[in-house]
C-alpha positions in Angstrom: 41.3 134.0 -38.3 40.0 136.7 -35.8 41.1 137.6 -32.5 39.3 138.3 -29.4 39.3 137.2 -25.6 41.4 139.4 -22.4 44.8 138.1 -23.5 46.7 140.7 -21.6 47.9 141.2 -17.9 47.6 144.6 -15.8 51.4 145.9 -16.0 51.6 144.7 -20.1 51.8 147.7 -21.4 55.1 148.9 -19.8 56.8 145.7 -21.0 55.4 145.5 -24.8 54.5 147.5 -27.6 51.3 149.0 -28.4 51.5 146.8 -31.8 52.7 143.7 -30.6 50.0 143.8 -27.8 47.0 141.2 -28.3 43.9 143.1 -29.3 39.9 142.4 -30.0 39.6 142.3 -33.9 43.3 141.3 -35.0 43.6 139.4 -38.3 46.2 135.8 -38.8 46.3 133.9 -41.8 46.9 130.9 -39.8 45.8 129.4 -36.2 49.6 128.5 -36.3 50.3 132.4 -36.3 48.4 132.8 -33.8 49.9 130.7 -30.9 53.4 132.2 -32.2 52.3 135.7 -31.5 51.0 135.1 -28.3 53.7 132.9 -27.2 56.5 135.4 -27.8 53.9 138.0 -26.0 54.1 135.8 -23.2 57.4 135.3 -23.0 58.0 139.4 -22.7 55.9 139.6 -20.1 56.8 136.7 -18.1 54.3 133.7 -18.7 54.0 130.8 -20.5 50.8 129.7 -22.4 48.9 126.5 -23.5 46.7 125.0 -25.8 42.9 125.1 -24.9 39.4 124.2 -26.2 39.0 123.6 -29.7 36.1 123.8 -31.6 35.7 121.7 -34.9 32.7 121.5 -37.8 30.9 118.5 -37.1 30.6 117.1 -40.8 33.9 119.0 -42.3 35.7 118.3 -39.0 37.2 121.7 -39.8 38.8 123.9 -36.5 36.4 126.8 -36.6 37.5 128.1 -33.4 40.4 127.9 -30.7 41.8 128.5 -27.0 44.6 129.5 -26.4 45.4 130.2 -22.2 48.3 130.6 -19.6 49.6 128.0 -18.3 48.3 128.6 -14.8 44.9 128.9 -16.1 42.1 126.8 -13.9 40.9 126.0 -10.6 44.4 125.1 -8.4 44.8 121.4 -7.7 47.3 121.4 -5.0 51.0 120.4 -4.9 53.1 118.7 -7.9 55.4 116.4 -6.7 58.6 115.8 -8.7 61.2 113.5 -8.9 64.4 114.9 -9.8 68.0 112.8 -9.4 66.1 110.3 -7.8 65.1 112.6 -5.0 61.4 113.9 -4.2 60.7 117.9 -3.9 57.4 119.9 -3.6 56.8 122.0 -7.1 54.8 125.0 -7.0 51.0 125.4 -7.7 50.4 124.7 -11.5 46.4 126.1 -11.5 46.1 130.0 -10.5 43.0 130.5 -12.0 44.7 132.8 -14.6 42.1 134.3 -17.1 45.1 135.5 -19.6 43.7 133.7 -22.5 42.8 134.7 -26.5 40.1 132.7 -28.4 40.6 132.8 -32.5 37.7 132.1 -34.7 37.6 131.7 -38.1 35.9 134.8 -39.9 33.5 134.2 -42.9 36.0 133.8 -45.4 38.9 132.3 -43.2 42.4 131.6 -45.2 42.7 130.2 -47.9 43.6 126.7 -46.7 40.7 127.3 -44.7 37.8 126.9 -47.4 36.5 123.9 -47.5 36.0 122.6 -51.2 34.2 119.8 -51.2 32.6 117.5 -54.0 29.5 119.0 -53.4 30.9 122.8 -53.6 32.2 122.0 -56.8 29.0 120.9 -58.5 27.1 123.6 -56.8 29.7 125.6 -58.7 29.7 124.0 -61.9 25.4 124.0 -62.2 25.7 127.7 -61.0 28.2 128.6 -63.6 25.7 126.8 -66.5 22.9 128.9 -65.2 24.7 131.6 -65.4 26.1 131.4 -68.9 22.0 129.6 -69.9 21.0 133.1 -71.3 23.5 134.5 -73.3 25.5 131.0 -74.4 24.7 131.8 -77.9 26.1 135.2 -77.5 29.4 133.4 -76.5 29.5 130.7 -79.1 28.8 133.9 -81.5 31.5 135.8 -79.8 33.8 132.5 -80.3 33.2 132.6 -84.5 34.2 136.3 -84.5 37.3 136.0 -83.0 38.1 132.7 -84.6 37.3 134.8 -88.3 39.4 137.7 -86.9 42.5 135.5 -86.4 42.2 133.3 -89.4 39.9 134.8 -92.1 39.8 131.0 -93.8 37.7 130.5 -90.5 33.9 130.7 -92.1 30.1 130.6 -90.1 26.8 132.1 -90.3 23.9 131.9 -88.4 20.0 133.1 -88.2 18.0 133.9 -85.2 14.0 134.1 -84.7 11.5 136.8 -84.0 13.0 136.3 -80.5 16.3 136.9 -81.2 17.1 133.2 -80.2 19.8 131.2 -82.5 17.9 128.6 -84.4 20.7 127.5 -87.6 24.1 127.8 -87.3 26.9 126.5 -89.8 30.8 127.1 -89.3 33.8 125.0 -90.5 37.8 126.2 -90.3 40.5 126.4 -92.9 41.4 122.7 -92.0 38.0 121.3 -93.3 38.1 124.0 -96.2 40.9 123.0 -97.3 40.6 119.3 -96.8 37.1 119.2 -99.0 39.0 120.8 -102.2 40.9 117.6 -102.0 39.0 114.5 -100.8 35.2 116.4 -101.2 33.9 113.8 -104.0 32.1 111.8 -101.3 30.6 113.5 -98.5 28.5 111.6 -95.4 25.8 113.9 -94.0 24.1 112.4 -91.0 21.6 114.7 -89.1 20.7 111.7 -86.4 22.4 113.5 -83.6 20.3 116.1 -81.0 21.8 118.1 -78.4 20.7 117.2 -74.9 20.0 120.8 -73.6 18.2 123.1 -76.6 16.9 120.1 -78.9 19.1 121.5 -81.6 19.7 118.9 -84.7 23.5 118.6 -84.7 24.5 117.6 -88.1 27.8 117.4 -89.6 29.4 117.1 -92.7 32.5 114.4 -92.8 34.3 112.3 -95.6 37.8 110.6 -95.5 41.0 111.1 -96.8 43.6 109.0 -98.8 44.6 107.4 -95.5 41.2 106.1 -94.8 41.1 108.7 -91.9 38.0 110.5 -91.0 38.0 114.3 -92.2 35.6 117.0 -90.6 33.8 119.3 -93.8 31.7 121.7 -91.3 29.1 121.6 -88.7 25.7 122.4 -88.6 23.2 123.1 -86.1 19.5 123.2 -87.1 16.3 123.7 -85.3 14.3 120.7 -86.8 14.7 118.0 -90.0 12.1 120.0 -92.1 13.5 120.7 -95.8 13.8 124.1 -94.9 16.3 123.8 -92.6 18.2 121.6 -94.7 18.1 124.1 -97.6 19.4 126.8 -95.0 22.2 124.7 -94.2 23.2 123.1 -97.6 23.1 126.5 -99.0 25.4 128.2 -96.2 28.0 125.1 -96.7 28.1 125.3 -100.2 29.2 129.2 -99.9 32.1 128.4 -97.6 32.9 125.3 -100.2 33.0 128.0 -103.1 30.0 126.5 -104.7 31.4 123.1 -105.3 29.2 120.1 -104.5 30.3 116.6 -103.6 29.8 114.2 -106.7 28.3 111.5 -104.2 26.5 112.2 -101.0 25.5 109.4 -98.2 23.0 110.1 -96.0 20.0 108.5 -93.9 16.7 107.6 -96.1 15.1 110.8 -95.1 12.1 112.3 -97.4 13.2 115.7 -95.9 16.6 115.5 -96.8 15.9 114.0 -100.1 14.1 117.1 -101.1 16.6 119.4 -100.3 19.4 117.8 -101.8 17.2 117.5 -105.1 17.4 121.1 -105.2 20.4 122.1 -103.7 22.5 119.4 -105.3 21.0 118.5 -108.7 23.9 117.1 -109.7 25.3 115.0 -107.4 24.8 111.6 -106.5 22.7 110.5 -103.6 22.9 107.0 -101.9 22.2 105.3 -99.1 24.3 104.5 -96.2 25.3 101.2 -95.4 24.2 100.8 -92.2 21.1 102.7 -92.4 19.9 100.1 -95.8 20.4 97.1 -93.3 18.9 98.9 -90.4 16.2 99.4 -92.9 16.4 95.8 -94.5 13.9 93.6 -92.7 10.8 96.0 -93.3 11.7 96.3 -97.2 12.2 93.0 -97.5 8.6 92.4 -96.1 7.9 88.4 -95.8 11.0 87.9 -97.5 12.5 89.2 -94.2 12.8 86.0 -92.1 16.0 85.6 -90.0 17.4 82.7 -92.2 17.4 85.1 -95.2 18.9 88.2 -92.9 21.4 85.7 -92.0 22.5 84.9 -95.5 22.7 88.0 -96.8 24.9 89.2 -94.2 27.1 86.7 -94.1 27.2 87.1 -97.2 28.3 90.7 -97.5 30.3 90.3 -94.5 32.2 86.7 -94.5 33.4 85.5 -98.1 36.6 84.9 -98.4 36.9 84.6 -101.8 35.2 86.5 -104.8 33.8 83.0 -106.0 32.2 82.9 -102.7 30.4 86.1 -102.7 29.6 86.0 -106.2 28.1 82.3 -106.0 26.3 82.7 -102.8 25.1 86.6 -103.5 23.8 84.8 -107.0 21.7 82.1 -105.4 20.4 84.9 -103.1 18.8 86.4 -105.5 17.8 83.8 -107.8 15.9 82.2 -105.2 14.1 84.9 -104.2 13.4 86.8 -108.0 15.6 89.6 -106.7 18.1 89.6 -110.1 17.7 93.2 -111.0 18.4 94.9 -107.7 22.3 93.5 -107.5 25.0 96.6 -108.0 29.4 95.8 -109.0 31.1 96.2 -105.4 34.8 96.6 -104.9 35.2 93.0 -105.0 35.8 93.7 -108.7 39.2 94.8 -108.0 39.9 91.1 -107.2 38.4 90.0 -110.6 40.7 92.3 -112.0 43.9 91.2 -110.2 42.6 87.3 -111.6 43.0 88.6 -114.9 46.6 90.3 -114.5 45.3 93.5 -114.5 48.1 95.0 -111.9 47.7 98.7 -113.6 44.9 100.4 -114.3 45.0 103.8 -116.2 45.5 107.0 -114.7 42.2 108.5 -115.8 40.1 105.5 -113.9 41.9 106.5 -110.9 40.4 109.3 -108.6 43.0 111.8 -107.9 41.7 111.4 -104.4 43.7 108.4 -104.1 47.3 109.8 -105.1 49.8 110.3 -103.2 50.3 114.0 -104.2 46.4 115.0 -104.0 47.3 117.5 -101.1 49.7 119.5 -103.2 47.3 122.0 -105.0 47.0 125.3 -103.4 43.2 125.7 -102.4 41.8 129.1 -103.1 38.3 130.7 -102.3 35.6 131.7 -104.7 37.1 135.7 -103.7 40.6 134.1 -104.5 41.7 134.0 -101.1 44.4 131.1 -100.3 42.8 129.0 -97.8 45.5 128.6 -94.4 44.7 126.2 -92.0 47.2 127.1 -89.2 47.3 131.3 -90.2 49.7 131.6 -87.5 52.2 129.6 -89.8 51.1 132.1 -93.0 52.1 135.0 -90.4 55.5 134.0 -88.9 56.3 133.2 -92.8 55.8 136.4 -94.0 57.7 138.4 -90.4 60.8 136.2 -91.5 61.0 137.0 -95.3 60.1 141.0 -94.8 63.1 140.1 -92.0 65.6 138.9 -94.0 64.9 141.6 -96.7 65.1 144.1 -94.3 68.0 142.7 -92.6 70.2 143.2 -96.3 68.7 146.4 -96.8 70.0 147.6 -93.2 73.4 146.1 -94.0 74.0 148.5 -96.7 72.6 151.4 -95.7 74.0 151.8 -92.5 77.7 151.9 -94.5 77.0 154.1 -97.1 75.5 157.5 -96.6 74.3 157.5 -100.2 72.7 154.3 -99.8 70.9 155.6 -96.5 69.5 158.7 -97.8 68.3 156.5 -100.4 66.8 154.2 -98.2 64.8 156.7 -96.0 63.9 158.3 -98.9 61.9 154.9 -99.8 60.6 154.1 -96.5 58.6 157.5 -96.1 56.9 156.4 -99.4 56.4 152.9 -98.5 54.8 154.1 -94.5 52.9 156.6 -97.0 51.5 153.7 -99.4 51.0 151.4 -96.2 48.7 153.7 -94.9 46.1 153.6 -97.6 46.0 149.8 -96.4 43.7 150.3 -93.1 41.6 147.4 -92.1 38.3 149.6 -93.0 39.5 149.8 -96.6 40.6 146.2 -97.3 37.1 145.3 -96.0 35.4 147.2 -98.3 37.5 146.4 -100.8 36.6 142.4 -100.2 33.1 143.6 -100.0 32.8 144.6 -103.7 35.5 142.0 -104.7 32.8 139.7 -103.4 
């Protein structure tokens, strides 16, 4: 809030000091400040003071400016009468046409409690902070991987720009989804149906599940189309931060593209179809055979028998009337068959380790040998409290025996001299060749 207006009198300045006179130009944080300063001025010099005009914003309603005049400020309006112990006396004039008076007005900025922040400020914000960051996200996502990698090396990514130095693949997945595939990586769902709404990038991500029939994250992928080439890119970079191990079974959409590039980037896995995407699918294969009333059976078939006669009898029929016999595949209602038969146990080589209780046990190393640490920070704070605890005996000793403290310096000052062959330059390099 700024200051301005003839808030003085003639004989002020013998009465107040130079500082704690109003002047032209004087900053307050708050209109509040303001009427106490000039109050107490007042008061020094022998007047009292009023509120006057005050100026609001019309759609914020927001005080931008204020009047603040003596009390005797105005044209005079004649005698006040007043009526004291029930008795009537003749007060003084109340109007002297008094121009002591200051005005405050908001400056540009104002205080802080002063800005107005409305709905609209903050999506004028919010689009100008997009445009802003619209040339050089990519640099910032980049910037992102780097630091992830440089706190947790198990943090892996690549990526490959144009002619134009613009991103067009990018792959990255974290020591989480690392070491989650070495375990429950048989069966993998790949399902490139997803495009962002800003740079028509192909989002596409690798998932599978765990024992717990919870949904695990492998790595994401972002590509610039759904050509084979892309898919080859991306397939290729996965496999690297996978160690070269493909799934055994991979789901995906019926995609000639993607076909191709599994053929040749994973000759020896399985590919299938996904569920959802073979019914989706189902009424144009089936061609006439496609009516409603067969749609209808065969999904209430899959989806509501309650018994394993029941699917088995009405999935038969299906196909007998309609000469589809050598198109039917075993489903996991077999398990039920074998329960009929008293088959409570099956042997531990039909069943997928993936399943076991114990499947997260193995430590999961790299193809450089590197464990793979999902949380480093945990790896870290382990290894601070067993140097600790080592050092903490070592000190116990050597600070009671001198022999045992000569001895002990004498080790250190080799150890700081062996440390310091270890710089972050040379284990780099020596990863490098290791790799």
């Amino acid at each position: 809030m700024e200051l301005g207006g003839n808030g003085g009198t003639k004989n002020d300045s013998k009465l107040v000091d130079s500082e704690k006179m109003p002047k032209l130009g004087m900053i307050f944080d708050l209109i509040e400040d303001v009427e106490v300063f000039y109050n107490a001025y007042a008061k020094v010099v022998g007047f009292s003071i009023r509120k006057g005009a005050e100026y609001k914003h019309r759609v914020t309603k927001e005080t931008y400016s204020k009047l603040f005049v003596c009390s005797k400020e105005g044209k005079p309006c004649g005698e006040k009468k007043v009526v004291e112990d029930g008795k009537r006396r003749i007060g003084g004039l109340i109007r002297e046409n008094c121009e002591a008076a200051i005005r405050v007005t908001k400056d540009k900025d104002g205080g802080y409690q002063n800005v107005g922040c409305t709905s609209r400020d903050i999506r004028n914000f919010e689009r100008d902070i997009r445009q802003e960051k619209k040339d050089y996200d990519a640099e910032l996502l980049l910037e992102h991987f780097k630091e992830s990698a440089e706190i947790n090396p198990s943090f892996f990514y690549r990526y490959e720009v144009d002619e134009e130095d613009k991103l067009t693949h990018c792959f990255w997945v974290d020591g989480w989804a690392r070491k989650a595939y070495a375990y429950f990586g048989d069966v993998v769902v790949f399902d490139p149906t997803y495009n962002t709404n800003q740079y028509y990038l192909i989002f596409a991500p690798f998932t599978g599940v765990n024992h717990h029939e919870q949904t695990l994250n492998f790595g994401v992928g972002l590509i610039k189309d759904e050509k084979t080439e892309s898919f080859l890119w991306l397939f290729d970079k996965w496999l690297e931060a996978m160690s070269g191990c493909a799934p055994k079974v991979i789901l995906t959409d019926q995609d000639l593209a993607i076909e191709k590039a599994i053929s040749i980037s994973f000759p020896q896995t399985y590919h299938k179809f996904c569920m959802w995407h073979i019914l989706n699918k189902l009424p144009e294969k089936l061609g006439s055979l496609g009516d409603r009333l067969v749609m209808d059976r065969l999904l209430n078939c899959i989806y509501n028998s309650l018994s394993v006669d029941d699917f088995v009898n009405e999935w038969s029929n299906i196909l007998s009337q309609h000469d589809l016999q050598n198109n039917g595949i075993p489903c996991r209602h077999i398990l039920i068959v074998l329960r009929n038969e008293r088959m409570y146990l099956l042997p531990e080589n039909l069943i997928l380790k993936r399943w076991t209780k114990n499947v997260t046990s193995e430590i999961v190393m790299d193809k450089c040998g590197i464990e793979l640490h999902p949380n480093f920070d945990e790896v870290i704070d382990g290894k601070k409290i067993n140097l600790k605890n080592k050092v903490s005996k070592v000190l116990e000793v050597a600070l009671r025996v001198d022999e045992a403290f000569v001895f002990v310096s004498q080790m250190i000052d080799v150890i700081l001299e062996e440390l310091s062959k270890y710089t972050f330059d040379s284990i780099a390099k020596a990863k490098m060749l290791k790799r």
